[in-house]
N, C-alpha and C positions, 0 to 999 in steps of 0.2 A: 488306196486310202483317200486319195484325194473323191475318186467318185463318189464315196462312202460320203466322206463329209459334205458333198454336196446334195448327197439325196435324206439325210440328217436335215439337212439347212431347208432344204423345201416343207421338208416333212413339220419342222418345227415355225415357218409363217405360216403352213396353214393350217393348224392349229391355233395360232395367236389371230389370224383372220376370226377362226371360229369363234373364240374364246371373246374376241369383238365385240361380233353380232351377236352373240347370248347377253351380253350387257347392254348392246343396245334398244334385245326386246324388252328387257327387264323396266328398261326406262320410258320406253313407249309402245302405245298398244296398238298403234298403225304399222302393220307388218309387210307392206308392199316394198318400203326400201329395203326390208331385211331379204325378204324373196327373190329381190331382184339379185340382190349380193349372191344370195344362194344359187342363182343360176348364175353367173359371171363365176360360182367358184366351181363349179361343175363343169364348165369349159375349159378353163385357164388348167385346175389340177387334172382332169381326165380325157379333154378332146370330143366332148360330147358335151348338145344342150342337157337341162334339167328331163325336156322330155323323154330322151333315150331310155334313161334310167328308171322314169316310169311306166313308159311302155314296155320295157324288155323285161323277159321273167328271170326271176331273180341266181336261178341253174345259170343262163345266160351269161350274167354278169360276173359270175363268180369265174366259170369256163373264162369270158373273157381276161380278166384280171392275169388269172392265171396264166393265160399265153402270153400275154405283154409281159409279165414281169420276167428279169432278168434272172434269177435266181427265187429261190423260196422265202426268202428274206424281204424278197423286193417287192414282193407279192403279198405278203401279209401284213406290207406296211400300207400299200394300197388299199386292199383290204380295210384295213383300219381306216385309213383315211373316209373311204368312201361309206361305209356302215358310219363315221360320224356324221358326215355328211345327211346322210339319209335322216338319219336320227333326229339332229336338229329342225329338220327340213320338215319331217312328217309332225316334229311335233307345235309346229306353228301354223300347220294348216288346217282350216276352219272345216271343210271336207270331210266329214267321218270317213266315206268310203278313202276319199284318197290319204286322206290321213293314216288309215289304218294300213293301206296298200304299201304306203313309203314305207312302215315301219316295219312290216312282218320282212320286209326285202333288208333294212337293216337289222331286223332280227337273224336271220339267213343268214350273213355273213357276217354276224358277232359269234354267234355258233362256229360257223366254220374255223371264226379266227381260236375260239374254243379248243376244239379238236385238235386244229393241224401247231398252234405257237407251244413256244416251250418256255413262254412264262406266265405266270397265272396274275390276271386283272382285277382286283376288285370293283374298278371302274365298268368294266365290261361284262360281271355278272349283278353288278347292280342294274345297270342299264337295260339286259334281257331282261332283269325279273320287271319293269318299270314295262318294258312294251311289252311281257306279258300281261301284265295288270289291264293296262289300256286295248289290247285285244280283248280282254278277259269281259270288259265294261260294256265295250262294245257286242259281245259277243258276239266274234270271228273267231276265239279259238276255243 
């Protein structure tokens, strides 16, 4: 119980991290302190720079998650965590290629978290049909 409430308690600052820096880009349109936050949260929550995650293919990451996590629980809160991550991440970068990169990788594992949770998000089929649209513009998908 006690480990529960403490993986609760991370789960939910970083999300309030997140929840920050979306207000922070709201208010200004220089995105490099928000980037850099983005990487410092990509280390701190998963042990890897921002790079990792964009170099490694997205099967990868998920495989990865999955081993680390403790249970299936603990792994699709990861999951979660890291597809928002992504999400924010690609959508504040200027990039087309890489921007559209980050996002199909968190499209990947909003899917995933799709398939395998057994509770349904309207936040997270908002969110795929949002980086479908923007693949869609791009045409990547």
């Amino acid at each position: 119980m006690i480990e529960r409430d403490y993986i609760m308690r991370i789960v939910q600052d970083f999300f309030n991290a997140i929840a920050k820096l979306i207000r922070l880009n709201t208010e200004d349109p220089d995105t490099s302190h928000i980037q850099a936050r983005f990487n410092d949260m990509y280390k701190q929550f998963f042990r890897h720079p921002a790079t990792h995650f964009y170099e490694t293919d997205k099967e990868v990451i998920s495989s990865d998650l999955e081993k680390e996590g403790r249970n299936e629980r603990d792994t699709l809160e990861k999951m979660q965590m890291l597809s928002e991550l992504l999400y924010q991440d690609g959508l504040i970068k200027t990039s087309i290629p890489e921007k559209c990169m980050i996002l199909e990788k968190s499209l990947y594992l909003l899917d995933y978290l799709n398939r395998n949770s057994r509770t349904y998000s309207w936040d997270r089929g908002r969110k795929m049909m949002d980086i479908k649209k923007i693949l869609t513009e791009f045409e990547i998908r």
